[in-house]
C-alpha positions as CSV (number, residue, x, y, z in Angstrom):
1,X,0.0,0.0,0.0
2,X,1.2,3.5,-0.8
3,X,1.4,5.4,2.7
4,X,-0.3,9.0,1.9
5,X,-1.0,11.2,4.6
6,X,-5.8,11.7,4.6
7,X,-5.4,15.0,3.2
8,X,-4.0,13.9,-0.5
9,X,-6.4,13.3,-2.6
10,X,-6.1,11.0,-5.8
11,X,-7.5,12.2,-9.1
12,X,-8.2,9.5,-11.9
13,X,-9.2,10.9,-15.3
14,X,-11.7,9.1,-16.9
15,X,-10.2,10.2,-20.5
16,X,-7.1,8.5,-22.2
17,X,-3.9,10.4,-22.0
18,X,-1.1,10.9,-24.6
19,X,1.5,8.7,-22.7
20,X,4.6,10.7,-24.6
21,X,3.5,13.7,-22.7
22,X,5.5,14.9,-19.8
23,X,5.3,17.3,-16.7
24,X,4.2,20.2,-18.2
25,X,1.7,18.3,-20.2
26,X,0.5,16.4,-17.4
27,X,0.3,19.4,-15.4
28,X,-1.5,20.9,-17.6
29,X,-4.2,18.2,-18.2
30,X,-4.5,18.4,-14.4
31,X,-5.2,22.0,-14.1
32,X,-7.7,22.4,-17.4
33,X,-9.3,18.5,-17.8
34,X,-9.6,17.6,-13.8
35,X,-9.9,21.1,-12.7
36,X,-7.3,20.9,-9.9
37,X,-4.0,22.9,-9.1
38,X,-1.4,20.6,-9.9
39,X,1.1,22.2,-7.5
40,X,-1.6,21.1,-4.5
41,X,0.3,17.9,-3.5
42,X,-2.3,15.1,-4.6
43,X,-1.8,12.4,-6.5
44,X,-2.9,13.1,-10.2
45,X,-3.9,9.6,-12.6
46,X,-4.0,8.8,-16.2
47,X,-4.3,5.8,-18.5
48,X,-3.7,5.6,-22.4
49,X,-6.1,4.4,-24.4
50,X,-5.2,0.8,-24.5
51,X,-5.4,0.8,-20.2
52,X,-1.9,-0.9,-20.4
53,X,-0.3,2.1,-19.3
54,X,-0.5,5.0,-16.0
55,X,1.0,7.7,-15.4
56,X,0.7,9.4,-12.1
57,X,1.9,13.0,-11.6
58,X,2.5,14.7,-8.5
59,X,4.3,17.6,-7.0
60,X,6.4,17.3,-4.3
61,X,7.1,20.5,-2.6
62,X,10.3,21.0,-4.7
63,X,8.9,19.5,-8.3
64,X,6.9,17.4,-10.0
65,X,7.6,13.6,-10.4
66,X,6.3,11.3,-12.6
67,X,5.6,7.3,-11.6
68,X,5.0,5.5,-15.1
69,X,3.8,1.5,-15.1
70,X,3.5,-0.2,-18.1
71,X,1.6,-3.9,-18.1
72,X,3.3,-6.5,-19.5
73,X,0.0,-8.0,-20.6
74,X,-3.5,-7.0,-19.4
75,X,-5.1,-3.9,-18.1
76,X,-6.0,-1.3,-15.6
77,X,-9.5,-1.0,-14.6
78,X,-11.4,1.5,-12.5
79,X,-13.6,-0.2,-9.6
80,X,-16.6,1.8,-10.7
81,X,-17.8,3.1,-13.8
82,X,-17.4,7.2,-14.2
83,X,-20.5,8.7,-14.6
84,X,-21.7,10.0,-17.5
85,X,-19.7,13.2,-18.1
86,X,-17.5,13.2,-15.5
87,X,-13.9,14.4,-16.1
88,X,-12.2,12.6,-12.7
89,X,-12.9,10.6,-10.3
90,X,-11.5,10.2,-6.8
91,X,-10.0,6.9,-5.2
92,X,-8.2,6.0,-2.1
93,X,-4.4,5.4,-1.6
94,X,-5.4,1.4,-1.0
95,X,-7.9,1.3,-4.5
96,X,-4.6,3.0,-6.0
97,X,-1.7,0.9,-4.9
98,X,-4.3,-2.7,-5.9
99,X,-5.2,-1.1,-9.5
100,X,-1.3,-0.8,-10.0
101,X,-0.7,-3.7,-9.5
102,X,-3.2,-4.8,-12.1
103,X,-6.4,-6.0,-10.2
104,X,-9.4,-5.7,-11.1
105,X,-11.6,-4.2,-8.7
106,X,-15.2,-4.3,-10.4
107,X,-16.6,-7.2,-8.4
108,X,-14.7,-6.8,-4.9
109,X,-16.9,-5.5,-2.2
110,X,-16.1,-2.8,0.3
111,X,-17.3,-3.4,4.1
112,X,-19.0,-0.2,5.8
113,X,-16.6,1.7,7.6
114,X,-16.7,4.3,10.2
115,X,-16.6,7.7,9.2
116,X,-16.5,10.7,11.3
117,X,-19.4,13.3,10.6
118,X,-18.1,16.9,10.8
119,X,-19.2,19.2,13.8
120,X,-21.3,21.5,11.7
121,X,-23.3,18.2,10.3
122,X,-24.0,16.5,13.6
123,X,-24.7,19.8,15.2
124,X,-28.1,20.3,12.6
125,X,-29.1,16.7,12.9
C-alpha cells in the first residue's frame, strides 16, 4: 500500500492520455481537464487508451515527479464506472496501490466503515 497522509487526494481521469507527454503536459491536463491545481500535493492519474499504461503526476514540494507503469500483458480497470460526463474521479491510496498492481476491482466488495461526521453536520441533525 502506498502510505499518503488523509489529506492527498487522488485524481483519476476518466479520458485516455497521450502517454509521450511529460510534466508540463500532465500538469497541464490536471489544471484544465480535472480542474485541480497541480502544485496542491495530490496524486494526479492517467491511463492511455489501451489501459496498459499509467501515469501518475504529483508535486512534491520541490517539483513534480512522474511514476509510469507499463503492463506487460493485461489492463487497468477502475472499480466503478465514471459517470456519464465526468472528467475525474476520486479513489483512495489502497484502490490506487491494488489497480497498480493490475487488479481488477469491479466485483470486490467494500465493508462499511466508520466515518467521522463533521461538527457542523452533527450539530443540525
Amino acid at each position: 500500500m502506498i502510505p499518503l497522509p488523509p489529506s492527498v487526494r487522488i485524481y483519476v481521469a476518466t479520458s485516455p492520455a497521450d502517454m509521450r507527454k511529460s510534466f508540463d503536459g500532465l500538469s497541464n491536463l490536471a489544471r484544465n481537464v480535472v480542474g485541480h491545481d497541480p502544485m496542491s500535493g495530490h496524486l494526479f492519474v492517467w491511463f492511455n487508451r489501451r489501459a496498459d499504461q499509467v501515469r501518475v503526476l504529483f508535486w512534491d514540494r520541490t517539483g513534480f515527479a512522474i511514476l509510469a507503469k507499463k503492463l506487460e500483458r493485461g489492463t487497468f480497470r477502475l472499480a466503478q464506472t465514471p459517470p456519464e460526463g465526468a472528467t475525474h474521479v476520486t479513489v483512495d491510496a489502497a484502490e490506487l496501490s491494488l489497480l497498480l498492481e493490475g487488479i481488477d476491482l469491479r466485483n470486490a466488495k467494500r465493508r462499511r466503515r466508520w466515518k467521522q461526521i463533521p461538527q457542523a453536520e452533527s450539530e443540525a441533525a
